[in-house]
N, C-alpha and C positions, 0 to 999 in steps of 0.2 A: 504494500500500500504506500502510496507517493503522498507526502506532506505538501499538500497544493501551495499553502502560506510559506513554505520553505522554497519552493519552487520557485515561483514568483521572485521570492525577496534575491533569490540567488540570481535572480535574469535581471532584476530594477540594478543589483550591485555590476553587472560586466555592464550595463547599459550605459552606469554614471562614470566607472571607469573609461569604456570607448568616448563616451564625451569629455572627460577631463583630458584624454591624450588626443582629441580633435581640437582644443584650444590651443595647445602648446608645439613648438615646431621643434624640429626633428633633432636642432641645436641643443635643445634646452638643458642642462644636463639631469632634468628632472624625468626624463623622454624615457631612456631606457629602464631605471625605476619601473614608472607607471607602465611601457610595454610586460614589462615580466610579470606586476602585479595582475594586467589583464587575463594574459596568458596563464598564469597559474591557478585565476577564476575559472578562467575557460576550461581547464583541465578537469578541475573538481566538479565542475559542472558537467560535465558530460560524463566523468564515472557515475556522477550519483543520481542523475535525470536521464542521462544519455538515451538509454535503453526503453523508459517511459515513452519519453518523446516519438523516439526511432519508428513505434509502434503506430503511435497515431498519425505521426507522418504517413507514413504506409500505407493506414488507411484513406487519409486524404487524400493521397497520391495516388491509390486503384480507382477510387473513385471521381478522381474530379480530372488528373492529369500520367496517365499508368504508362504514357511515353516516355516522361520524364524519371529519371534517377532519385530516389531519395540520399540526400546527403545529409552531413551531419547537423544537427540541430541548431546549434550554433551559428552557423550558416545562414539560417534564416532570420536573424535578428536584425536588428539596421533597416535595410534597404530592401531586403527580401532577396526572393529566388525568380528568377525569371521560367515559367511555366509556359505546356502548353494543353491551352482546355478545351474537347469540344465544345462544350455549351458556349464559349464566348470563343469561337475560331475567330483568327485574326485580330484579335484585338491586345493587346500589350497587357497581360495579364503573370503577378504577382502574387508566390507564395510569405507569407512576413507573417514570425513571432513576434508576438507582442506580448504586454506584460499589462496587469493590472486589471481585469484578470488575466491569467494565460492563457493566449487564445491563440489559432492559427487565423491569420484573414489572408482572403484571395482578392487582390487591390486589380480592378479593372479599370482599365486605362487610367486617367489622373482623377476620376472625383465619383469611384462608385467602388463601394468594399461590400466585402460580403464575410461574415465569420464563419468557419465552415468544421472550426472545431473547438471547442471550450475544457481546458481542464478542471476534473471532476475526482 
């Protein structure tokens, strides 16, 4: 059983790390620091949800886009994954983790999301 509120809080913590090393440029000598700290999030992160995720990835991925590869979770945070869906063929369609709750959304072209899985 997956500690939803654990989950979460572990995704909101790489989210504010990537944005604290999107402030700062590559000079900084704070750069490498905060790289490792991400990275080390990221690690923990994926031993201890990794497998959770993977699953419902999966699922979302037979069903909405079963051309496309599931990659790692992590993956999906930020900016998303670029998909491809029949129901919206051709149109520039986005797999993105999100956090608060943890939800998978599928972002259709610039201004229409759809949430297509909720952790539970």
């Amino acid at each position: 059983m997956v500690d939803i509120q654990a989950l979460d809080k572990a995704l909101q913590e790489i989210v504010k790390k990537r944005n604290e090393l999107e402030k700062i440029d590559y000079n900084n000598p704070k750069y490498d620091d905060l790289e490792e700290q991400l990275h080390d999030l990221e690690d923990d992160f994926q031993s201890e949800y990794g497998e959770y995720l993977e699953d419902a990835l999966q699922d979302v991925h037979d069903e909405l886009c079963p051309d496309n590869d599931v990659l790692m979770p992590i993956a999906y945070l930020g900016k998303g994954i670029p998909v491809e869906t029949d129901k919206y063929a051709g149109k520039d369609t986005k797999l993105l983790l999100e956090t608060n709750p943890t939800r998978l959304t599928l972002t259709i072209g610039k201004d229409k999301k759809e949430v297509v899985w909720t952790a539970k």
